[in-house]
N, C-alpha and C positions, 0 to 999 in steps of 0.2 A: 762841794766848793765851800770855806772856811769864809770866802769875801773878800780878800785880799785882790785879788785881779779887779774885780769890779772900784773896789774905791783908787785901784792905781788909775783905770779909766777915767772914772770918774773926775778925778783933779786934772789928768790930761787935757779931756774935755773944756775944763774949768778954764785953763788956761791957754785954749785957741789953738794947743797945738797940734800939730796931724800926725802923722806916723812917722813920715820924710823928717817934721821937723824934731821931733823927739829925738829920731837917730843921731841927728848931728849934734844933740845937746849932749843926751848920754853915753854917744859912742857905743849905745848897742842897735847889733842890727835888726830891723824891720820884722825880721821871723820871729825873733826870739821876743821883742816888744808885743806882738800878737798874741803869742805862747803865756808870755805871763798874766796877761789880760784877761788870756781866757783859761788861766793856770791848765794848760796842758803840757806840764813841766816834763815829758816824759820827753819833748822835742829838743832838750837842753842836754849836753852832756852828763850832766849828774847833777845831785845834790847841792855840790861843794858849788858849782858856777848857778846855779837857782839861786840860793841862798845871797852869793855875791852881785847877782843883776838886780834881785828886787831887794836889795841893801843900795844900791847905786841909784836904782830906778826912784826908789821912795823918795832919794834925800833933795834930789835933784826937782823931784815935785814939792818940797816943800812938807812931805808927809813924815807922822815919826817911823824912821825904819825898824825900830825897834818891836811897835804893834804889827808892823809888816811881816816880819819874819817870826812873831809868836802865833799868827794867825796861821804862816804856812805850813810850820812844825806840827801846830795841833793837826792841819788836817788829814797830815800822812800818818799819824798816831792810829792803829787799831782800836777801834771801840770797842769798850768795854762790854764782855756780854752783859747781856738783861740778869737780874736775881728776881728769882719768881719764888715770891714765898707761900709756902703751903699754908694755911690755917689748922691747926689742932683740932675745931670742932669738925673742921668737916672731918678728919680721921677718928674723935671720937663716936659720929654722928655714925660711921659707917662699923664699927665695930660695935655699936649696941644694937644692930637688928643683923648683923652676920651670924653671931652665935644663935638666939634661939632658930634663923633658917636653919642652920645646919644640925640642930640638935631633931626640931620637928620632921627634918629629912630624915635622920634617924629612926624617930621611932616608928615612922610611916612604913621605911623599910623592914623594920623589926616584925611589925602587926603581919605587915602582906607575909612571910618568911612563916608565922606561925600559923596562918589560914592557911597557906599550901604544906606544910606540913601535914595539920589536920586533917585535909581534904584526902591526902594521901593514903592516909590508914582509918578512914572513916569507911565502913562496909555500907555498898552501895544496896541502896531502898530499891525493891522491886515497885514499878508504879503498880497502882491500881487498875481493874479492869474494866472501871465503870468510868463516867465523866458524868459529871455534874450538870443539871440543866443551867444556863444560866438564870440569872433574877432580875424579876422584871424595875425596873426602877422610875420612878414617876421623873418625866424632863427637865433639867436646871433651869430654871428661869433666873436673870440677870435682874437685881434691883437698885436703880441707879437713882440719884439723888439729884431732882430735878431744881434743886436751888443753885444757880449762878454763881459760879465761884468768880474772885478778883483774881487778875492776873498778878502774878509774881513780881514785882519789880527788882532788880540787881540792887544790892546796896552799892552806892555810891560813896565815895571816899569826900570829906568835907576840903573844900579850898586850903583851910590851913592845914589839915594832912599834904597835900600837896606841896605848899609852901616850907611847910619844915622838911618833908625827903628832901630835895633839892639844896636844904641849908645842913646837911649834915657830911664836914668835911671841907676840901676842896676839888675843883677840878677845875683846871685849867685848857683850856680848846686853842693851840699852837697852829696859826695858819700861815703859809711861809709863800708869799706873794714874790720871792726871789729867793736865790741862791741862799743858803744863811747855817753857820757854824754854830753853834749852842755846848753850852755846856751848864748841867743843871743837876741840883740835891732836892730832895723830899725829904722833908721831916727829921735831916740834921744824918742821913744815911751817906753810905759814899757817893760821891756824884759820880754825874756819867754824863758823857760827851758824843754827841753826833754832828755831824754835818746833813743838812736836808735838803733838796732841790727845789726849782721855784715848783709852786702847786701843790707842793701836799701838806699834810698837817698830821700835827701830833697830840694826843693828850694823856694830860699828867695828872693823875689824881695821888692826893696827901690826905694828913690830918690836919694840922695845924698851919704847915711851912712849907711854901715853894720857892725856891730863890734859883733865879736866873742867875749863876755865878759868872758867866761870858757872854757877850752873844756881839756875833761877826756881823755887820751887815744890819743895822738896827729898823731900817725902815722897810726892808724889807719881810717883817714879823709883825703879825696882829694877834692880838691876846685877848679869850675873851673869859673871864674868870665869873665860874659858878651863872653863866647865862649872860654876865655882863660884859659886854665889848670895852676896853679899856681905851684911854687916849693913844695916839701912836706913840712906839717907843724912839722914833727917834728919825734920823735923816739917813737915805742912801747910803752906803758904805762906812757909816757911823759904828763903832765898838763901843758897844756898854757893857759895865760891870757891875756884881752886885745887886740886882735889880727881884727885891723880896715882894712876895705874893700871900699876903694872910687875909684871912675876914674883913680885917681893918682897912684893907684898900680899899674894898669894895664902897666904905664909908666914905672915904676920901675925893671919889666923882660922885 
């Protein structure tokens, strides 16, 4: 859900009225006022009377229709797949210890191939007919060092090593306490667009830049960037745009 049905409720709400009274204002019926509410558009004839009821619905609430139907658009929009970029070291990482395996596989095989060889056309030794007594050998004794050793302790990592992993980069922890449409760029890449359901969460790590380019439904998204819970983005059914994420915010609370 983009958000759209919730902020049409939403101003409904606002303004007292019920469902009975909505229909007589907008002349749409009761079913279809539910349907867009809770955008189950599939209960409408098509697209073309979707499009037209929450253009009618919006204007009549007082709402711009125009974020109304840029919200519905995106959310029937296919999202874009993920890009999952490989890093290079780990392919170089893995190409400098493949070849010598493969080469010491070799000659392991090479050696065993020349001992059975050998073995083959080696004329075999008659044993001997005697055996040897064995020798007697005075008993091993164990000589253990009776000074107290210290136990080992782990090195531990100092505080500021801790403090700096955590400062290198950003990540951002997207928790979506409602319904909410997003659309979002890392570090100046293409963006990408989801829609999320209430309860789950997302996280976004970058270098430098995270910019919230859209977001459906503002009050329903908490953001907590690099471990720091940011102020709310905003009210119920509220659409913000543009809303950049660098080091520098963090300064800013």
């Amino acid at each position: 859900m983009a958000g759209e049905g919730q902020m049409l409720r939403t101003a409904r709400e606002n303004k007292g009225w019920s469902l009975i009274d909505t229909e007589e204002v907008t002349k749409i019926r009761v079913r279809y006022i539910q349907a867009l509410e809770e955008e189950e558009y599939e209960v409408l004839p098509g697209a073309t009377y979707v499009k037209g009821y929450l253009r009618t619905y919006a204007k009549q609430l007082g709402l711009n229709s125009d974020d109304i139907i840029e919200l519905y658009s995106a959310s029937n929009q296919p999202e874009a797949p993920p890009v999952i970029e490989v890093s290079d070291k780990i392919t170089r990482t893995h190409s400098s210890w493949i070849r010598p395996v493969i080469i010491g596989g070799m000659a392991l095989v090479a050696i065993a191939l020349a001992f059975g060889i050998k073995g083959l056309y080696q004329p075999k030794e008659k044993p001997p007919d005697y055996t040897s007594p064995p020798l007697i050998t005075a008993p091993k004794t164990e000589i253990t060092d009776s000074t107290p050793k210290e136990p080992e302790t782990p090195a531990q990592s100092s505080p500021q090593d801790v403090v700096a992993s955590t400062q290198d980069g950003l990540t951002a922890q997207l928790v979506f306490t409602q319904a909410c449409w997003l659309e979002v760029k890392v570090d100046g890449q293409a963006p990408f667009q989801a829609t999320f359901a209430s309860g789950t969460t997302k996280e976004i790590k970058g270098t430098d830049r995270i910019e919230l380019l859209s977001i459906g439904n503002a009050g329903g998204l908490t953001v907590t960037l690099n471990g720091k819970t940011l102020p709310s983005m905003g009210k119920s059914g509220e659409v913000l745009r543009n809303v950049v994420l660098t080091k520098e915010t963090l300064n800013q609370f």
